[in-house]
Residue frames as a rotation matrix with the C-alpha (Angstrom) as fourth column:
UNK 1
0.578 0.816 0.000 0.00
0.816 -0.578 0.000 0.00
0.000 0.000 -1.000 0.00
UNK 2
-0.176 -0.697 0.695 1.26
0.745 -0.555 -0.369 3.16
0.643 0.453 0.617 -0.91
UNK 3
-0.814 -0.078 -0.575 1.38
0.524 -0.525 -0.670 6.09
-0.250 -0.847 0.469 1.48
UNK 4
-0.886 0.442 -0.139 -0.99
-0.457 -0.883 0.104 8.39
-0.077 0.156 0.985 -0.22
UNK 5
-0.309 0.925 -0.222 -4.00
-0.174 0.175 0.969 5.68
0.935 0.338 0.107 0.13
UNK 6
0.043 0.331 -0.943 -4.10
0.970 0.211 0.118 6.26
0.238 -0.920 -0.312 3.73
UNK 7
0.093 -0.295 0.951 -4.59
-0.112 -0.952 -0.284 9.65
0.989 -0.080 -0.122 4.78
UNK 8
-0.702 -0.615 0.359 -3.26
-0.295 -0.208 -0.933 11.07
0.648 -0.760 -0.036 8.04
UNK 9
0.051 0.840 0.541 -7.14
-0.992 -0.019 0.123 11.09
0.113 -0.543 0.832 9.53
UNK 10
0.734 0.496 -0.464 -7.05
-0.276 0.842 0.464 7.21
0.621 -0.213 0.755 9.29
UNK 11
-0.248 -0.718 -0.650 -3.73
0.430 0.520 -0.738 6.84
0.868 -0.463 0.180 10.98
UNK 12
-0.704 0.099 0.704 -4.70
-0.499 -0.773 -0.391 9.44
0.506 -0.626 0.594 13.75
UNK 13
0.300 0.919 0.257 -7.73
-0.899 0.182 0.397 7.09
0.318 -0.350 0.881 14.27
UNK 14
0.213 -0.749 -0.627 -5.63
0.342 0.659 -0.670 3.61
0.915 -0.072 0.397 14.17
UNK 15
-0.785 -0.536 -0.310 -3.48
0.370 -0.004 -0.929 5.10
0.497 -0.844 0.202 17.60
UNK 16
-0.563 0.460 0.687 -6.25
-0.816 -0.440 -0.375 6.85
0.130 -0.771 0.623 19.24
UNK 17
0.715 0.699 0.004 -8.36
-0.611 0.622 0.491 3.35
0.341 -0.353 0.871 19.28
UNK 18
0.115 -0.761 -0.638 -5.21
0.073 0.647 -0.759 1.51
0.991 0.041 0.130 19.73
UNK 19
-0.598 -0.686 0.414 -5.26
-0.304 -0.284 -0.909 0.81
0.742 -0.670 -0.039 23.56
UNK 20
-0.391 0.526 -0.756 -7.09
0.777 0.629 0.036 -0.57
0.494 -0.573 -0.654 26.47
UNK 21
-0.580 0.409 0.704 -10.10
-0.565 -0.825 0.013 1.89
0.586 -0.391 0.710 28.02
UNK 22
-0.722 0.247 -0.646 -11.11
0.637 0.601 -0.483 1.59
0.269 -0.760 -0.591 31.12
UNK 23
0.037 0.597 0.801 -14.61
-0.080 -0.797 0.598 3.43
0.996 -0.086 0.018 32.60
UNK 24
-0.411 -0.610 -0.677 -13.19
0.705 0.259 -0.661 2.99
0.579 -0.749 0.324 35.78
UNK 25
-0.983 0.177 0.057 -14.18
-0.184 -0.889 -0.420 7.02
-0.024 -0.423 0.906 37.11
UNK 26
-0.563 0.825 -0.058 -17.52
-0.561 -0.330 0.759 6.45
0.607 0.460 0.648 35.94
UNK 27
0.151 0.272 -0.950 -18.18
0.159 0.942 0.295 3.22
0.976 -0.196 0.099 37.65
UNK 28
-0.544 -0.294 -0.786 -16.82
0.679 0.396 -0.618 4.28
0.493 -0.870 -0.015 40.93
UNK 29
-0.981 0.098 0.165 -18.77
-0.005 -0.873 0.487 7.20
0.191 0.477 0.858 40.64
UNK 30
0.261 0.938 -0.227 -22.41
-0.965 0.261 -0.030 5.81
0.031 0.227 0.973 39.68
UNK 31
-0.828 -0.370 0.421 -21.90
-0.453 0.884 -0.115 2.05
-0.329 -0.286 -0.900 40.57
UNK 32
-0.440 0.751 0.492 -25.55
-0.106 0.501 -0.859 1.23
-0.892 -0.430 -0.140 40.69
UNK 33
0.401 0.551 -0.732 -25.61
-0.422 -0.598 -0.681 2.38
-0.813 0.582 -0.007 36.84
UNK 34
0.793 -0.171 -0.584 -22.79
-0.577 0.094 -0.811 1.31
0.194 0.981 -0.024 35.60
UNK 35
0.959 -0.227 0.167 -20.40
0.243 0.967 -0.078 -1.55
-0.143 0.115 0.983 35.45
UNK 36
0.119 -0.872 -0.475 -16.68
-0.465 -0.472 0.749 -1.42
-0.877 0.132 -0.462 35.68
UNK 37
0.719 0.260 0.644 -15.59
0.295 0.725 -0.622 -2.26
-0.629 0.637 0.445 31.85
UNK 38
-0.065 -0.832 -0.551 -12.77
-0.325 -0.505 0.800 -2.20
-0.944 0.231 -0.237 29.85
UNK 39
0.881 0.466 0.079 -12.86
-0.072 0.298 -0.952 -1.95
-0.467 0.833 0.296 26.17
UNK 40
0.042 -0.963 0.266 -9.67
-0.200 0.253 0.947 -3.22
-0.979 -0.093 -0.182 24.56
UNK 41
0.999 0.048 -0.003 -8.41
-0.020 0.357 -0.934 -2.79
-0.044 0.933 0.358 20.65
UNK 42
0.108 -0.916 0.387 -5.38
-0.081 0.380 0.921 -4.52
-0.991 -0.131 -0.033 19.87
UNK 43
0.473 -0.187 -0.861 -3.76
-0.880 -0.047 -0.473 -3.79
0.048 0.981 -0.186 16.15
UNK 44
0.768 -0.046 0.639 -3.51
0.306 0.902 -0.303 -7.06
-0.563 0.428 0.707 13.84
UNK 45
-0.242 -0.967 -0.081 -0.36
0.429 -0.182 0.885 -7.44
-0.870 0.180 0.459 11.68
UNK 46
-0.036 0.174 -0.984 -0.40
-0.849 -0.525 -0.062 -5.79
-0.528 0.833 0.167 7.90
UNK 47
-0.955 -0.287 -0.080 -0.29
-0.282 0.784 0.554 -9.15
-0.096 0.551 -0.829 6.73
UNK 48
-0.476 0.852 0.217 -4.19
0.256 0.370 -0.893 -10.03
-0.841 -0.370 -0.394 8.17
UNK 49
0.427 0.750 -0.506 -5.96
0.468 -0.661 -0.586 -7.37
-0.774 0.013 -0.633 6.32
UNK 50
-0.179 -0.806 0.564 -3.20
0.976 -0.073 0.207 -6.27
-0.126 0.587 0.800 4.22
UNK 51
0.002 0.627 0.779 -3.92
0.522 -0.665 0.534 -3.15
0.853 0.406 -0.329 6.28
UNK 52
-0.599 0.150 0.787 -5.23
-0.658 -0.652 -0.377 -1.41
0.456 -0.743 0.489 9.14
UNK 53
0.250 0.877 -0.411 -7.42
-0.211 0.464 0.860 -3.75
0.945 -0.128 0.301 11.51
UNK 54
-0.513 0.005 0.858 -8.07
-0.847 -0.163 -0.506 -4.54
0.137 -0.987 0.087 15.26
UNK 55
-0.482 0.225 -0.846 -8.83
0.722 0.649 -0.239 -7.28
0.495 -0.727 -0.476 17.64
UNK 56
-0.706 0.225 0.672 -11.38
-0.586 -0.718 -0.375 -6.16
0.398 -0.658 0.639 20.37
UNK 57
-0.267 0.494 -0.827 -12.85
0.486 0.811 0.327 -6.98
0.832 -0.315 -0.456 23.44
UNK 58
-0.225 0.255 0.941 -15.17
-0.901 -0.421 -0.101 -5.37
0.371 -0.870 0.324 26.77
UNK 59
-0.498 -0.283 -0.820 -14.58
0.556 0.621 -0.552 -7.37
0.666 -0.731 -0.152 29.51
UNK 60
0.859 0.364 0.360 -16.08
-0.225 -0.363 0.904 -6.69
0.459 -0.858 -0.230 32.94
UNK 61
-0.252 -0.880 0.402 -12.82
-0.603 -0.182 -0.777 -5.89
0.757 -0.438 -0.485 35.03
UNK 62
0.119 -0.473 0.873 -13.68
-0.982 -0.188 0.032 -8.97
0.149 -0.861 -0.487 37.42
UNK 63
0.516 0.136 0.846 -13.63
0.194 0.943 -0.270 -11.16
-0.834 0.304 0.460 34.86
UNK 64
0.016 -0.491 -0.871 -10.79
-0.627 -0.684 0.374 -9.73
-0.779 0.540 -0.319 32.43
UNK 65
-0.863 -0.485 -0.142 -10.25
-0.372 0.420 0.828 -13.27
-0.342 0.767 -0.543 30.31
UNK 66
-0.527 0.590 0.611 -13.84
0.772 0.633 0.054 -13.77
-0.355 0.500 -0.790 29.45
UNK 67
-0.885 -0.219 -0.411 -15.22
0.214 -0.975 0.059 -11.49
-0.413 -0.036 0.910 27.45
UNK 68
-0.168 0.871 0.462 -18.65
0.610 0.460 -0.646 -10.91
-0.775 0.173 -0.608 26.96
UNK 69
0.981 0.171 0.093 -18.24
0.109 -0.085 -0.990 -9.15
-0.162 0.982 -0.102 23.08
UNK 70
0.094 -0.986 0.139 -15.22
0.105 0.149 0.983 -9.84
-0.990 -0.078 0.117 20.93
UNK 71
0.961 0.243 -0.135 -15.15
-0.024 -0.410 -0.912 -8.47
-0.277 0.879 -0.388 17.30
UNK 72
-0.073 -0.830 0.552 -12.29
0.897 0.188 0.401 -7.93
-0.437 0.525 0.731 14.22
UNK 73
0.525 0.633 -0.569 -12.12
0.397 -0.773 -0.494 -4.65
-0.753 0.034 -0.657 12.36
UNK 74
-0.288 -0.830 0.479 -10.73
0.949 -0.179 0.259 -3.58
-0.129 0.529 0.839 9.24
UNK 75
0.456 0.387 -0.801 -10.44
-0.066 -0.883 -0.465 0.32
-0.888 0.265 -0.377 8.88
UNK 76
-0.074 0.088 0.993 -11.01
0.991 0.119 0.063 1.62
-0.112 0.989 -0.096 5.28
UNK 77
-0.288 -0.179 -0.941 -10.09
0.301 -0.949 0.088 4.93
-0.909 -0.258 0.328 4.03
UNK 78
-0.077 0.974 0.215 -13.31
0.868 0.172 -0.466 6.29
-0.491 0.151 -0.858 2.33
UNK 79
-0.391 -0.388 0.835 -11.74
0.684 -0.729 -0.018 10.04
0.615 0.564 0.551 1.55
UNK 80
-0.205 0.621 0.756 -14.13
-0.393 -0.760 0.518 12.18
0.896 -0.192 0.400 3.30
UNK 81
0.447 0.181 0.876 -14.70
-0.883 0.242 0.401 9.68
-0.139 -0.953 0.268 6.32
UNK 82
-0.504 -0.821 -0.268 -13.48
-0.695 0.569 -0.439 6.26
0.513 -0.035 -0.858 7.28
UNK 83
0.588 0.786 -0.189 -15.69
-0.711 0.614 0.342 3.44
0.386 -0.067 0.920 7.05
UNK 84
-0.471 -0.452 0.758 -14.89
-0.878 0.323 -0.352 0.25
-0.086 -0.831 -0.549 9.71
UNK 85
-0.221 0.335 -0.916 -15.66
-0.568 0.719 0.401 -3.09
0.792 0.609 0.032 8.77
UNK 86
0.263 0.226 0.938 -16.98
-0.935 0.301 0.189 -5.55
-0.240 -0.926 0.290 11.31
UNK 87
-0.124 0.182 -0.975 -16.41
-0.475 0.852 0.219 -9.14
0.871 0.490 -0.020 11.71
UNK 88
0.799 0.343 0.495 -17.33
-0.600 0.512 0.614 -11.75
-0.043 -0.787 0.615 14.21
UNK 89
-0.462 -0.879 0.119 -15.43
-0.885 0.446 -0.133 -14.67
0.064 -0.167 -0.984 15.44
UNK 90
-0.048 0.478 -0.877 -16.36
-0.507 0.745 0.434 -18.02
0.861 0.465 0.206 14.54
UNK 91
0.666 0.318 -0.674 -15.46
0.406 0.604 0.686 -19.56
0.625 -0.731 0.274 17.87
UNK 92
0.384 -0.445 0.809 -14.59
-0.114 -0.893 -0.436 -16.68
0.916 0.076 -0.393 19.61
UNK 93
0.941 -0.113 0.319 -14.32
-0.273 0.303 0.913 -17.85
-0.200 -0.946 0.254 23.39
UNK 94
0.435 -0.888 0.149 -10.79
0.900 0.431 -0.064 -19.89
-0.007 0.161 0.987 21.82
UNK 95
-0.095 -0.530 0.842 -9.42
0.534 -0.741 -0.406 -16.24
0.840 0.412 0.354 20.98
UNK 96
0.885 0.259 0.386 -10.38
0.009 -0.840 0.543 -14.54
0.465 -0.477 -0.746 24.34
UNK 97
0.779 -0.544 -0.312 -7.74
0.018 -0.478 0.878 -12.56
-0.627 -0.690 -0.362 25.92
UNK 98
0.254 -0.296 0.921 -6.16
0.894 -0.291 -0.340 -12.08
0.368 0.910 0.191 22.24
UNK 99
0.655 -0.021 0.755 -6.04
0.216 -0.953 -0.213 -8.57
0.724 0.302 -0.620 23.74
UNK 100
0.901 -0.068 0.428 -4.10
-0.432 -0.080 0.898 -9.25
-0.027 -0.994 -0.101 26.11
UNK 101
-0.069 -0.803 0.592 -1.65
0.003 0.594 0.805 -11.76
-0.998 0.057 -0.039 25.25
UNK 102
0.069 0.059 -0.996 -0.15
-0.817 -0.569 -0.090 -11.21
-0.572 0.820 0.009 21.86
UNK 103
-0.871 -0.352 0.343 0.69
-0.203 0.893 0.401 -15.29
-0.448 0.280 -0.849 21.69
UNK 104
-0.133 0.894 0.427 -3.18
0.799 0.352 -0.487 -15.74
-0.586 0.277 -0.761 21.30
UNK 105
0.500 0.376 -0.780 -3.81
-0.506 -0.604 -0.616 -12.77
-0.703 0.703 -0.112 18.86
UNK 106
-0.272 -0.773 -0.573 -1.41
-0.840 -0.100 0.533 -14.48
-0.470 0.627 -0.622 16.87
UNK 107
-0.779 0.376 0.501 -3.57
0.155 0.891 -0.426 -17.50
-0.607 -0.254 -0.753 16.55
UNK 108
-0.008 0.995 -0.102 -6.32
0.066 -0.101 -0.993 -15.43
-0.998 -0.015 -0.065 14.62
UNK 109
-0.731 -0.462 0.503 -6.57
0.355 0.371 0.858 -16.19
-0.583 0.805 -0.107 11.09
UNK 110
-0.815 0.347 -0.463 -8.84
-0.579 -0.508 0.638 -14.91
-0.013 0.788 0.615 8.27
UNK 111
-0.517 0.707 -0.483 -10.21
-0.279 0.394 0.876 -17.67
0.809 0.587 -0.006 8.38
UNK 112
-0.764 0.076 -0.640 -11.19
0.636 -0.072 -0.768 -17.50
-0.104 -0.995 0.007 12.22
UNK 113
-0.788 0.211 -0.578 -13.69
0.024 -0.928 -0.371 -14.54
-0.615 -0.306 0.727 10.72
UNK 114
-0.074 0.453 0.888 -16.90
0.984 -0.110 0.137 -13.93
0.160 0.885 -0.438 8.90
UNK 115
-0.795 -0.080 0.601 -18.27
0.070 -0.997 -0.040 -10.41
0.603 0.010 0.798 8.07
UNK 116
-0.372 0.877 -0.305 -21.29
0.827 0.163 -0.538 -9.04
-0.422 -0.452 -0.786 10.07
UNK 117
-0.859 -0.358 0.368 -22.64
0.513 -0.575 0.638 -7.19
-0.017 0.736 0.677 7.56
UNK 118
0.130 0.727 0.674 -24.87
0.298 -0.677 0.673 -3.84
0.946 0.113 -0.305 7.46
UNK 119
0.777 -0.290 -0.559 -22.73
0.580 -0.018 0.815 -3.45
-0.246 -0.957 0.154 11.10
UNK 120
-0.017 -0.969 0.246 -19.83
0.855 -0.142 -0.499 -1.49
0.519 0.201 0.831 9.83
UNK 121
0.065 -0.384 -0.921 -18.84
0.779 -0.557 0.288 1.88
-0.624 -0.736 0.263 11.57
UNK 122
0.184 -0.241 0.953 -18.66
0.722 -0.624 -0.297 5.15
0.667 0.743 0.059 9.85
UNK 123
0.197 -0.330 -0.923 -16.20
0.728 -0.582 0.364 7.97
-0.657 -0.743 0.125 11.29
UNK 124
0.297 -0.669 0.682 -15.64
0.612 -0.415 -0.674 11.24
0.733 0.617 0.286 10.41
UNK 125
-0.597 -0.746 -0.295 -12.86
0.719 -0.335 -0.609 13.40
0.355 -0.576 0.737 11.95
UNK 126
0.259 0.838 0.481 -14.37
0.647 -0.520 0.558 16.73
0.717 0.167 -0.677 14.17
UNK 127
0.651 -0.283 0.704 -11.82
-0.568 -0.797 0.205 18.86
0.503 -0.534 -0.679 14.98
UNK 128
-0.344 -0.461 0.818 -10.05
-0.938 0.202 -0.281 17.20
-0.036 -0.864 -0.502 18.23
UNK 129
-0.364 0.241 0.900 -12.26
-0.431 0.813 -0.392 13.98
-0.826 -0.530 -0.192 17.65
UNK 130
-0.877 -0.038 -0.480 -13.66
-0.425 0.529 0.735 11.36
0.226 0.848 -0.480 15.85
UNK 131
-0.159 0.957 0.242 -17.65
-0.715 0.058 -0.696 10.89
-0.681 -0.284 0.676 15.82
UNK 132
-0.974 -0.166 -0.156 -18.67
-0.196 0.961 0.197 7.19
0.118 0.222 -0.968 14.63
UNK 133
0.088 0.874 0.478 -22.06
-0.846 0.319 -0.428 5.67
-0.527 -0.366 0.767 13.90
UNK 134
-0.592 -0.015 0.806 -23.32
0.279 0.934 0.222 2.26
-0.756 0.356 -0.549 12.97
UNK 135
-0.998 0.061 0.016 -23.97
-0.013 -0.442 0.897 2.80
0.061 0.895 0.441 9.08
UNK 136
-0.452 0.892 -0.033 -27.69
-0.793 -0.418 -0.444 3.86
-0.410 -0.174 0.895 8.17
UNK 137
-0.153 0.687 -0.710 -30.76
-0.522 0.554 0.649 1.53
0.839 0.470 0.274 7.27
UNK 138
0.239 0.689 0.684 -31.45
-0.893 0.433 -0.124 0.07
-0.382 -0.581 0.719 11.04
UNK 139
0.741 0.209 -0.638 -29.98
-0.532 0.762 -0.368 -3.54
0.409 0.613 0.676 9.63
UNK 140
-0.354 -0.624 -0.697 -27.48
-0.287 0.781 -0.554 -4.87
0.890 0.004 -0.456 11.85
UNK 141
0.275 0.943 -0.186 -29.46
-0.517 0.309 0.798 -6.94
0.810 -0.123 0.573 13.43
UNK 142
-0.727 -0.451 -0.518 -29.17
-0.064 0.795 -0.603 -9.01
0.683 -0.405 -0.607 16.72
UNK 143
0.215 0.875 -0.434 -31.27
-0.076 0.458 0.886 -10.92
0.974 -0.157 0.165 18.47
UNK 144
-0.856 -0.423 0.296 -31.76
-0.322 -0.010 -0.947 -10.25
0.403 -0.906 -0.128 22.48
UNK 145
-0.480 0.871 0.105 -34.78
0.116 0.181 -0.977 -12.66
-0.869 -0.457 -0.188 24.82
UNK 146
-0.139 0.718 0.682 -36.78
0.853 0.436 -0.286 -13.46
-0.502 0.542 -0.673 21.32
UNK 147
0.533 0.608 -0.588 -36.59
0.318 -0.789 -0.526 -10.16
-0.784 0.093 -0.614 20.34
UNK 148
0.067 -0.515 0.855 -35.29
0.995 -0.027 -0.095 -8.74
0.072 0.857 0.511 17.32
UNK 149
0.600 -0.202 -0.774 -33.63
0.064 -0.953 0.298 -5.58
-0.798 -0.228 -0.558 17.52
UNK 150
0.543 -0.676 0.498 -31.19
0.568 -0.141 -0.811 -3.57
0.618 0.723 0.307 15.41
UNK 151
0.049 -0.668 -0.742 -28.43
0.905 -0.284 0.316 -1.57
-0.422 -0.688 0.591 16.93
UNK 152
0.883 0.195 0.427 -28.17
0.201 -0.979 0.033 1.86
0.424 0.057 -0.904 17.02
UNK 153
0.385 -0.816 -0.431 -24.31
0.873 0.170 0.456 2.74
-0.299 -0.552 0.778 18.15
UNK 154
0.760 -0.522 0.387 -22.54
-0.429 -0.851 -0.303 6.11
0.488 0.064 -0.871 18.29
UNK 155
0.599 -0.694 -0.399 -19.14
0.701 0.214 0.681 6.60
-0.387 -0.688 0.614 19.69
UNK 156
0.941 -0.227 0.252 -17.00
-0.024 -0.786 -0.618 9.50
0.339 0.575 -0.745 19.83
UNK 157
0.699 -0.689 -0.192 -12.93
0.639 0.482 0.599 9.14
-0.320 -0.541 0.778 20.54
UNK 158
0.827 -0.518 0.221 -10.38
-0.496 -0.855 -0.149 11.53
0.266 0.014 -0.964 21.34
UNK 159
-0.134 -0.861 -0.491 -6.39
-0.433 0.497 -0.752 10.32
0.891 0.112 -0.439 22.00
UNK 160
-0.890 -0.372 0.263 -7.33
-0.408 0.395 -0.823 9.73
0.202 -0.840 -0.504 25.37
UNK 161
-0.265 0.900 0.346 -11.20
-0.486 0.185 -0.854 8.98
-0.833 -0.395 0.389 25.77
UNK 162
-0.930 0.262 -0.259 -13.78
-0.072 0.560 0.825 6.79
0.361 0.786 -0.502 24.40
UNK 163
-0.598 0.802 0.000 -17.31
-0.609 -0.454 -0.650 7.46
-0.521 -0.389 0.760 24.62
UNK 164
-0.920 0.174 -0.351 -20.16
-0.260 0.400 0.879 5.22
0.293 0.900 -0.322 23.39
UNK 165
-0.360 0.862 0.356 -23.63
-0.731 -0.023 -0.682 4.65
-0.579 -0.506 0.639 23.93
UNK 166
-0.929 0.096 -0.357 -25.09
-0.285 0.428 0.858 1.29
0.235 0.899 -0.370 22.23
UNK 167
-0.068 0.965 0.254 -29.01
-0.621 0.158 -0.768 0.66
-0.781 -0.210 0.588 22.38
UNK 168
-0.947 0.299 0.116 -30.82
0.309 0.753 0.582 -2.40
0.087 0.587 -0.805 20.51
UNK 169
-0.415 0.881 -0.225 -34.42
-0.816 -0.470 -0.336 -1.23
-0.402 0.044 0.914 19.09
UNK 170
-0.314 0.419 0.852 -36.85
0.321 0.891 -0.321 -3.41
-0.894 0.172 -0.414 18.33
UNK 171
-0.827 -0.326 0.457 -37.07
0.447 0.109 0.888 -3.89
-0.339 0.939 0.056 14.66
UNK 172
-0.170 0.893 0.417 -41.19
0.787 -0.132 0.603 -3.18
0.593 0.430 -0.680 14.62
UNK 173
0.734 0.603 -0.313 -41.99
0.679 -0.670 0.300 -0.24
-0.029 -0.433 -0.901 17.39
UNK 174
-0.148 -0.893 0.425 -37.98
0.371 -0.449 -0.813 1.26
0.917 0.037 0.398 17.48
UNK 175
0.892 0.005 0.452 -38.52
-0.441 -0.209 0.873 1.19
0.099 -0.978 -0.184 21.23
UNK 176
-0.168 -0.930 0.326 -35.41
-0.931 0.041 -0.363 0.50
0.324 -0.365 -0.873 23.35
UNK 177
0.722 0.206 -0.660 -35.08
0.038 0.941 0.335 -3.45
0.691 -0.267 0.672 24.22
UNK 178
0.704 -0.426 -0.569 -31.89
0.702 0.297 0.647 -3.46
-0.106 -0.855 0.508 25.43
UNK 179
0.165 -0.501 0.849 -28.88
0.828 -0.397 -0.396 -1.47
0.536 0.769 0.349 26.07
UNK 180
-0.780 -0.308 -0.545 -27.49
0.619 -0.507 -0.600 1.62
-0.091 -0.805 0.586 28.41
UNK 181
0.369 0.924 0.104 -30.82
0.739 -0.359 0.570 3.77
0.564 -0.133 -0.815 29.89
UNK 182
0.576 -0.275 -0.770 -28.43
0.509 -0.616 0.601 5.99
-0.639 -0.739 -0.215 32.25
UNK 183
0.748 -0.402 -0.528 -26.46
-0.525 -0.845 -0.100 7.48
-0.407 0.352 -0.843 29.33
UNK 184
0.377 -0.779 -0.501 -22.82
-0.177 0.470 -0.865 6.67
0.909 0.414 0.040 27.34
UNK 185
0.757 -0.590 -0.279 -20.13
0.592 0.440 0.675 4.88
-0.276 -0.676 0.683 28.78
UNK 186
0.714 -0.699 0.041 -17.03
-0.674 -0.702 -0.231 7.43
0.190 0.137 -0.972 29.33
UNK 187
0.760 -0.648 0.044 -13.72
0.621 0.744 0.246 5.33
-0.192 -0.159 0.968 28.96
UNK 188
0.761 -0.625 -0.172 -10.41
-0.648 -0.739 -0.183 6.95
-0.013 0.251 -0.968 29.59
UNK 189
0.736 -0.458 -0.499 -7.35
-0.128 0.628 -0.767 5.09
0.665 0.629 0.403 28.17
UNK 190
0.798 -0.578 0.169 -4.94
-0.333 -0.189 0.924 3.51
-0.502 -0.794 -0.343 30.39
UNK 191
0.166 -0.976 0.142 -2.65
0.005 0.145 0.989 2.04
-0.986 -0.164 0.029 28.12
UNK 192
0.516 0.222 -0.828 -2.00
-0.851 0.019 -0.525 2.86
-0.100 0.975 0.199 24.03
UNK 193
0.080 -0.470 0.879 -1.14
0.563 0.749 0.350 -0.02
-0.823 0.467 0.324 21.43
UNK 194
0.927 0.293 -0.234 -0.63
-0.136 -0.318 -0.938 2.41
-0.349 0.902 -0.255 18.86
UNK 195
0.073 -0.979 -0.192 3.31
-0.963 -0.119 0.242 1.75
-0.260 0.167 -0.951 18.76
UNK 196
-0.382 0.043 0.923 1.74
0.038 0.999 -0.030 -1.91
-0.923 0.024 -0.383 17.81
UNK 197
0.744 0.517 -0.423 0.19
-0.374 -0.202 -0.905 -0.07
-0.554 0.832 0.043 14.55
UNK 198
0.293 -0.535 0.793 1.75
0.813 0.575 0.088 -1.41
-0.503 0.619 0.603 11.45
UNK 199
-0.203 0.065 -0.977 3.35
-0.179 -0.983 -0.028 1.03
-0.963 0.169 0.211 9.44
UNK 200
0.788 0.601 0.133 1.89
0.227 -0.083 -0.970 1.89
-0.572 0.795 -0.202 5.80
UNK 201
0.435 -0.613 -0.659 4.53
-0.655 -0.718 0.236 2.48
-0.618 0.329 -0.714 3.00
């Protein structure tokens, strides 16, 4: 890949997600609201993705090696914004703590992934940050207690923070099913992996 098909805005994103966030203040704060959780992206080699792309996992911080959501990500540089592929993990539980230990991240293979598609991410830069939603049409679907929902996801990241609010709507009224009712989670970063980014060139 040549330098000039990555602009600066996607590397700038790349290190600011690169790193383990913890909502630690928030939680100790409002307990009764919110959960301690760390959200954790860990950069894949250039070899995966022949690219940009992330491991990730939120863990509940008294249970760090089982995570309850684990995802792949390839960022894509769109010109104007910067569009974030999802993927699941076929038998993701084998891969947990991947963010953690690089022996197991090394273990994840292409084929270890499908896509999860009409789920991708769309960022564009704003100033000091990066504002993210889950692309438009109400279609990435998941199923929560019998209920079909779609996801609804924002998330806004600065070098140090990570903000996000996900909600699941049911598919027929768009009423909240499941999902945070007290507001976003606020995650400040305790450690970066951006010096784990691959370089482009």
């Amino acid at each position: 890949m040549r330098p000039s098909d990555t602009t600066s805005d996607l590397i700038t994103l790349a290190c600011w997600m690169a790193g383990d966030f913890s909502n630690y203040q928030q939680a100790f704060e409002n307990p009764k609201d919110y959960a301690h959780i760390h959200v954790l992206f860990r950069p894949l080699s250039f070899e995966f993705f022949s690219g940009i792309g992330f491991y990730s996992e939120q863990v509940y911080d008294y249970d760090l090696w089982l995570p309850y959501r684990q995802g792949v990500h390839r960022l894509v540089d769109q010109g104007d914004q910067i569009y974030i592929e999802n993927y699941g993990l076929k038998n993701a539980l084998i891969y947990a703590g991947s963010a953690r230990d690089p022996d197991i991240l090394k273990t994840i293979t292409p084929d270890c992934i499908e896509r999860r598609y009409h789920c991708s991410m769309i960022f564009k830069r704003n100033g000091n940050r990066f504002e993210g939603r889950v692309e438009p049409g109400n279609r990435c679907f998941i199923e929560k207690n019998g209920c079909q929902t779609y996801l609804d996801s924002s998330v806004e990241i600065t070098e140090t923070t990570w903000v996000s609010l996900d909600k699941g709507m049911d598919v027929n009224t768009h009423q909240q099913v499941w999902g945070s009712t007290s507001g976003p989670l606020r995650f400040e970063k305790r450690e970066s992996f951006a010096h784990e980014i691959p370089t482009i060139g």
